[in-house]
C-alpha positions as CSV (number, residue, x, y, z in Angstrom):
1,X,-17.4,-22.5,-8.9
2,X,-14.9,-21.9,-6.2
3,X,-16.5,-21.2,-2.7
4,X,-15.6,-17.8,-1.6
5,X,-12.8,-17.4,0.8
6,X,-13.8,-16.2,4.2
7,X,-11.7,-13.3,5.6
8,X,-11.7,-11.5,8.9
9,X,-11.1,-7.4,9.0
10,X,-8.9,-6.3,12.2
11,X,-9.5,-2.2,12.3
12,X,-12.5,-0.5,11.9
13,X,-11.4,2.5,11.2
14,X,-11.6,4.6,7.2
15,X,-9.4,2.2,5.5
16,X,-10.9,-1.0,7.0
17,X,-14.3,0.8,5.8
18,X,-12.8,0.6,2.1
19,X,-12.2,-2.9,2.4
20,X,-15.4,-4.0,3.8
21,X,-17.1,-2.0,0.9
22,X,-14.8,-3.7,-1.6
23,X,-15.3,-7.3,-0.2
24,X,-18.8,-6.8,-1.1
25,X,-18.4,-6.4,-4.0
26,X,-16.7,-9.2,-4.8
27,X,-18.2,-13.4,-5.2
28,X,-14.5,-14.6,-4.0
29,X,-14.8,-13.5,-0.7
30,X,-17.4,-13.5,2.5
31,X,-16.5,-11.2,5.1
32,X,-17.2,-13.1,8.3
33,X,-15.9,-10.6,10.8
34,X,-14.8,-7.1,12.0
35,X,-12.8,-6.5,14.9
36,X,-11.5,-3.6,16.8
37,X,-10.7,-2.3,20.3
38,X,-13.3,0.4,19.4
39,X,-16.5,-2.5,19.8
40,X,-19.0,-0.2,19.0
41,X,-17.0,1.1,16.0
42,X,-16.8,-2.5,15.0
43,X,-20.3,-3.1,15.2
44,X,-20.9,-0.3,13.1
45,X,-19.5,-1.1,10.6
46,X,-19.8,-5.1,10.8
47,X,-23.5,-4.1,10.6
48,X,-23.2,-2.5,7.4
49,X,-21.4,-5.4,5.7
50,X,-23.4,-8.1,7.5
51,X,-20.2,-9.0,9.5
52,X,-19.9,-9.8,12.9
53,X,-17.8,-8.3,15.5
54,X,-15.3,-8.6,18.0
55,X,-13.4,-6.3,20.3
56,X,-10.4,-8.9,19.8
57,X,-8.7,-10.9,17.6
58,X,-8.4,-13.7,20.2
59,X,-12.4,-13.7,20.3
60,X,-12.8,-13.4,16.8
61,X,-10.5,-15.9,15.6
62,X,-11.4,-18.6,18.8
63,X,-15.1,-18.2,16.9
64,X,-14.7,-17.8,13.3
65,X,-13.1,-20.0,10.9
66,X,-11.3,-17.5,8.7
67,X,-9.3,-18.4,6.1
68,X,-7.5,-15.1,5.9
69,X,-7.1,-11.6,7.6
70,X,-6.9,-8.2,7.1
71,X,-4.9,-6.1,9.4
72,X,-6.1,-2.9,9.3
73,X,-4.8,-0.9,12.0
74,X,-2.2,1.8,13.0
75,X,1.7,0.5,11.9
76,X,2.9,-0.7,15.5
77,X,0.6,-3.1,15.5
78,X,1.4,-4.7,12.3
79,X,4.1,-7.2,13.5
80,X,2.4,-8.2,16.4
81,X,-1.1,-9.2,14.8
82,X,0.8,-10.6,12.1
83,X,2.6,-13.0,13.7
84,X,-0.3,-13.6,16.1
85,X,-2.9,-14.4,13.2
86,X,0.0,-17.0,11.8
87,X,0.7,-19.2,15.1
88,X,-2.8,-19.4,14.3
89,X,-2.8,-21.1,10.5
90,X,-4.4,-17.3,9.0
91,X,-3.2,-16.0,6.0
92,X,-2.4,-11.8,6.4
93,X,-3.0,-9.0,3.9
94,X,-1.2,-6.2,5.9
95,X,-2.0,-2.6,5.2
96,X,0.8,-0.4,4.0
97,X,3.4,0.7,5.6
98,X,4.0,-3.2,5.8
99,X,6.0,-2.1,8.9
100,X,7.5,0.7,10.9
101,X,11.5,-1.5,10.7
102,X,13.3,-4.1,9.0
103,X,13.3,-6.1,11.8
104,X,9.7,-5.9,12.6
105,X,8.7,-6.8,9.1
106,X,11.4,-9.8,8.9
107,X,9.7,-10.6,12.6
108,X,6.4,-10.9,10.3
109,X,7.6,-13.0,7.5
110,X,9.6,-15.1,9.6
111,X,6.2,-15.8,11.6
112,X,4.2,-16.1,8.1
113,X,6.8,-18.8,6.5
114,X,7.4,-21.0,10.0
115,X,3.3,-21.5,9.7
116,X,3.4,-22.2,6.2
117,X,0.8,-19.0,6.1
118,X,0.8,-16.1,3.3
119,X,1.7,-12.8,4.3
120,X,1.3,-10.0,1.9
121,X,1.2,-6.2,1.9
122,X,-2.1,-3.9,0.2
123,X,-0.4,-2.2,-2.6
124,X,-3.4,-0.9,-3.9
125,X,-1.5,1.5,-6.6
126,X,-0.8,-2.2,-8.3
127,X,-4.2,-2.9,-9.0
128,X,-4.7,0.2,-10.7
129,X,-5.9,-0.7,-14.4
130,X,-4.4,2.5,-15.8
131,X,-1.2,1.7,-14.4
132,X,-1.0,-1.9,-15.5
133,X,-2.0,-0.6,-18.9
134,X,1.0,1.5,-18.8
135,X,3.0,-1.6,-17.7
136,X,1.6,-3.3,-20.8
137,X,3.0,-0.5,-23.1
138,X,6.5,-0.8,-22.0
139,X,6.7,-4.3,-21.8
140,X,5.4,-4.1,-25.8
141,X,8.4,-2.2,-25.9
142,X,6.5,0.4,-28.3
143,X,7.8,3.4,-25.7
144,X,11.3,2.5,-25.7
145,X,13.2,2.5,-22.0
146,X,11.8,3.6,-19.2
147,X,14.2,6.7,-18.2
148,X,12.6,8.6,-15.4
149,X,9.8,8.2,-12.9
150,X,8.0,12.0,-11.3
151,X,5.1,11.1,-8.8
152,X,3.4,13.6,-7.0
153,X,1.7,12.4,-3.9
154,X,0.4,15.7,-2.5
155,X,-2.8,16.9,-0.6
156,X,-3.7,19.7,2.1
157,X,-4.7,18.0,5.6
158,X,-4.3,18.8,9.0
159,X,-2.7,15.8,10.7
160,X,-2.5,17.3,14.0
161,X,-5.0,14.9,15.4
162,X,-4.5,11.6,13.7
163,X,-2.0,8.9,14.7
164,X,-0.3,9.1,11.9
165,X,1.7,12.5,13.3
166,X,2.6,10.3,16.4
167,X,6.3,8.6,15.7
168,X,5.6,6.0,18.2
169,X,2.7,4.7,16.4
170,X,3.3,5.6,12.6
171,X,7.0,5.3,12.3
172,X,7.3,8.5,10.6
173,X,5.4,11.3,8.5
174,X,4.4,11.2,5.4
175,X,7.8,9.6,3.8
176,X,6.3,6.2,5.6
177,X,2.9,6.8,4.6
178,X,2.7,8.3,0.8
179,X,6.0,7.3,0.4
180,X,5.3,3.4,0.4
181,X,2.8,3.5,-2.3
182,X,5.8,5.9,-4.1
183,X,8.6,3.0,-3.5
184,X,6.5,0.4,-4.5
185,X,5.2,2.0,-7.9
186,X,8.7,2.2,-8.8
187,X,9.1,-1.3,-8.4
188,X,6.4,-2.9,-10.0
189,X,7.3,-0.2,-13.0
190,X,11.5,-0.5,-13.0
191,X,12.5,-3.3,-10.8
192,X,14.4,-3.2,-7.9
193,X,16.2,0.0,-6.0
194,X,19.6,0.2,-5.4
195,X,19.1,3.2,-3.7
196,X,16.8,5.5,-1.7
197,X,17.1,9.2,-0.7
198,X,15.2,12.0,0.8
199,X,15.2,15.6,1.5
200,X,12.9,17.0,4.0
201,X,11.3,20.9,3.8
202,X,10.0,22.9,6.5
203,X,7.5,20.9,9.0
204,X,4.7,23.5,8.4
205,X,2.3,21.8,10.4
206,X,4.7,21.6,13.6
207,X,4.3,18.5,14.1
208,X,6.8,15.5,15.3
209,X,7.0,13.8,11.7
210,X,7.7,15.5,8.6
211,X,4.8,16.5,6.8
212,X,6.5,17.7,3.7
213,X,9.2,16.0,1.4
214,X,11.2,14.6,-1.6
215,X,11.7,11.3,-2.0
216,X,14.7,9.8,-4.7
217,X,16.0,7.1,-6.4
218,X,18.0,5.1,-8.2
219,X,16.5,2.0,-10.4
220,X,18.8,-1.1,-10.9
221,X,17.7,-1.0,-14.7
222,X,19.0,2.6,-14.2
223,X,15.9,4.6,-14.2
224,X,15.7,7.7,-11.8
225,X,12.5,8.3,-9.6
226,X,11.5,11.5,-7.7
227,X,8.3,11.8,-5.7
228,X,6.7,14.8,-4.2
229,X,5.2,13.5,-0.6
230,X,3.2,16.0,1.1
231,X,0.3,16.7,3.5
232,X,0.5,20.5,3.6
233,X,1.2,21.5,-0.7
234,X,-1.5,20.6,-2.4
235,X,-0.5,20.4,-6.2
236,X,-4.0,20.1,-8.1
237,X,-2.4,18.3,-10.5
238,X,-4.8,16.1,-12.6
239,X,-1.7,13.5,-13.0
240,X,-0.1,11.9,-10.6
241,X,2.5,9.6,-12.2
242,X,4.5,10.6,-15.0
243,X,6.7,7.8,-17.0
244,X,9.3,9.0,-19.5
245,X,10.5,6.7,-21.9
246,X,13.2,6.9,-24.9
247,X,10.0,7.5,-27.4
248,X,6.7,8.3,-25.0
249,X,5.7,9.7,-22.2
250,X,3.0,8.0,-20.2
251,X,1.0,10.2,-18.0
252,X,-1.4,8.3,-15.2
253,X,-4.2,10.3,-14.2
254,X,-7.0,10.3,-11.4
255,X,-9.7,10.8,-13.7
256,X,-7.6,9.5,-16.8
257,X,-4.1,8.9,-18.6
258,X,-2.7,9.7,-21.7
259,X,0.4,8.7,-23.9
260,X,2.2,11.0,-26.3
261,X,5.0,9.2,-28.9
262,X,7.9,11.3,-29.8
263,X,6.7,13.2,-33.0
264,X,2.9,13.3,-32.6
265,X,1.4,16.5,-31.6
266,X,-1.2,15.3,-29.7
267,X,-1.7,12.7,-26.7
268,X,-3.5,10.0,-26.7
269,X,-6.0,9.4,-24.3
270,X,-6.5,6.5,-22.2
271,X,-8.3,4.4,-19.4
272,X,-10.7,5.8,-17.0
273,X,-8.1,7.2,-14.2
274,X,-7.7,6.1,-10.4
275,X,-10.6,4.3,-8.8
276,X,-10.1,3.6,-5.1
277,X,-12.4,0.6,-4.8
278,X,-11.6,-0.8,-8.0
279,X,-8.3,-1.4,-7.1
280,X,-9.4,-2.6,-3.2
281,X,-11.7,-5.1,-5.1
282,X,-8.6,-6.2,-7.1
283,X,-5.9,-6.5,-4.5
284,X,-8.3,-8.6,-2.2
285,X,-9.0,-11.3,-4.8
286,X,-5.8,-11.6,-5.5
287,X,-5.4,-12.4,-1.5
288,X,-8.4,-14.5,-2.0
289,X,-6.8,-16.3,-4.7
290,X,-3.3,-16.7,-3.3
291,X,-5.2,-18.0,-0.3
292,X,-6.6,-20.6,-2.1
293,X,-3.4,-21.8,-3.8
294,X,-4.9,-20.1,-6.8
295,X,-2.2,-18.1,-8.0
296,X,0.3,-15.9,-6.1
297,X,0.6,-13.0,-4.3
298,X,1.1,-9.8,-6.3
299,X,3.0,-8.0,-3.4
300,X,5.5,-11.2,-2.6
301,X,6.9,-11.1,1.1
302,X,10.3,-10.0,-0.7
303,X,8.4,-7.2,-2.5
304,X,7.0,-6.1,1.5
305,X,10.6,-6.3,2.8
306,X,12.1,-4.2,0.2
307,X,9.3,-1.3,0.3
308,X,10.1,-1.0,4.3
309,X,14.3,-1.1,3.4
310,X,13.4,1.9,0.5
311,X,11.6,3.6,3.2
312,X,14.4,2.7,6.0
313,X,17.0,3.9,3.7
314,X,15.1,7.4,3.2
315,X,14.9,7.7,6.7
316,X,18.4,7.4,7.8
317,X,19.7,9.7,4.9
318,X,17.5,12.3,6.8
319,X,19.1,11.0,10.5
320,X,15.8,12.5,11.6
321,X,14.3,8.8,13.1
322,X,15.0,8.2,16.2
323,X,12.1,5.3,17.3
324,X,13.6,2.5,18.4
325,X,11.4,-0.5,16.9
326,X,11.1,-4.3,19.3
């Protein structure tokens, strides 16, 4: 049996939660450590995972021998704890967005491939049973061509207080956040972009990012993709992914999917929907695993790179970011 990999967890904040609940469940991987600015946060929450913590990742890595981390934090910090943790030998899984610019997240892989060190981005939407199970049924070719891709990435929550509403420290609204997990579905599902658009609707929560939007494009297999993004609509719909083929449409769920061939009258049901953890428990051993020299990354650095060019590309056929990223 393979020992487990040993992984440090930079950010203790909600999403660093879900991966400290997700590496517990898992035999691959011990989590050593939790770090954040926030000490007491850290030790929070290192003492519910029976990790230790650390208020930086100086002190944490100086003490631990980690074979891998996970950044966890707000976007501007990506680049500068990635390239940090590889002049140090560390592997990086880096939350999405990979990064707020091109350059940044070339500065990260650049770092990653100079160490001979992985650096990979948490696509959890990959990991998603359902939607490799859908992957499955066009690859079987029983649905025919994939023709057009409608996600719907929508929720009601006030943003006014979290950092993701701050440019300087997010990059953007919810184009860079809901948006990457959009791009990246389309992807894995239809191959590379060839290009991105976006239209933009009122900012009903007034604040300096756009909290409502439309995000399109264009498939190199020639596909067409929409996504709903917003923070302010809430759809209710019990599907968030909807694949139409030449003879099926797929629909992916968040309690479950379905699949209805041209000429039946009924869908057929399938999988058990969208489980957060599941998929956190997934894309971490894959990390583990890559880590290891197990098998390979899911999300390659050229799969990272492109997400933050769909989402760059959005972006400046709006003309509405005006950050400038070091």
């Amino acid at each position: 049996m393979n020992p487990p990999v040993r992984l440090g967890l930079i950010g203790a904040g909600a999403i660093a939660a879900t991966h400290a609940d997700a590496a517990s469940r898992s035999n691959a991987i011990v989590l050593r450590a939790v770090c954040d600015s926030d000490v007491e946060r850290a030790a929070t929450l290192g003492a519910r995972v029976g990790a230790a913590c650390y208020g930086s990742v100086m002190a944490m890595l100086d003490t631990e021998q980690l074979d891998g981390v996970v950044i966890a934090t707000p976007p501007n910090t990506h680049a500068s704890l990635t390239r940090y943790a590889a002049s140090r030998g560390v592997h990086v899984l880096c939350e999405k967005p990979f990064a707020p610019s091109i350059d940044a997240a070339l500065s990260m892989i650049e770092a990653a491939r100079a160490n001979r060190t992985i650096v990979t981005m948490a696509s959890k939407f990959r990991f998603v049973a359902d939607i490799r199970r859908a992957q499955e049924m066009m690859a079987n070719n029983g649905t025919g061509e994939l023709l057009m891709i409608e996600n719907a990435f929508t929720s009601s929550v006030m943003m006014g207080n979290r950092w993701n509403s701050d440019p300087a420290v997010s990059g953007g609204g919810v184009i860079i956040d809901n948006g990457t997990h959009a791009v990246d579905i389309f992807r894995f599902l239809a191959g590379p972009l060839t290009n991105v658009s976006a239209s933009e609707y009122r900012r009903y929560q007034k604040l300096g990012v756009e909290d409502t939007a439309m995000l399109f494009a264009r498939c190199a297999n020639g596909a067409v993709a929409t996504s709903d993004l917003s923070w302010t609509i809430d759809k209710r719909s019990p599907y968030y992914l909807r694949l139409h083929c030449e003879n099926a449409t797929i629909e992916l769920g968040w309690k479950h999917s379905r699949v209805q061939y041209k000429g039946d009258a009924d869908w057929t049901t399938f999988g058990s929907g969208y489980s957060k953890l599941d998929a956190f428990v997934g894309l971490l051993e894959n990390f583990a695993d890559a880590t290891a020299g197990r098998s390979r990354a899911a999300v390659s650095e050229e799969d990272a790179l492109a997400s933050v060019i769909a989402i760059d590309e959005a972006y400046r056929s709006l003309d509405i970011r005006k950050v400038a990223w070091a």
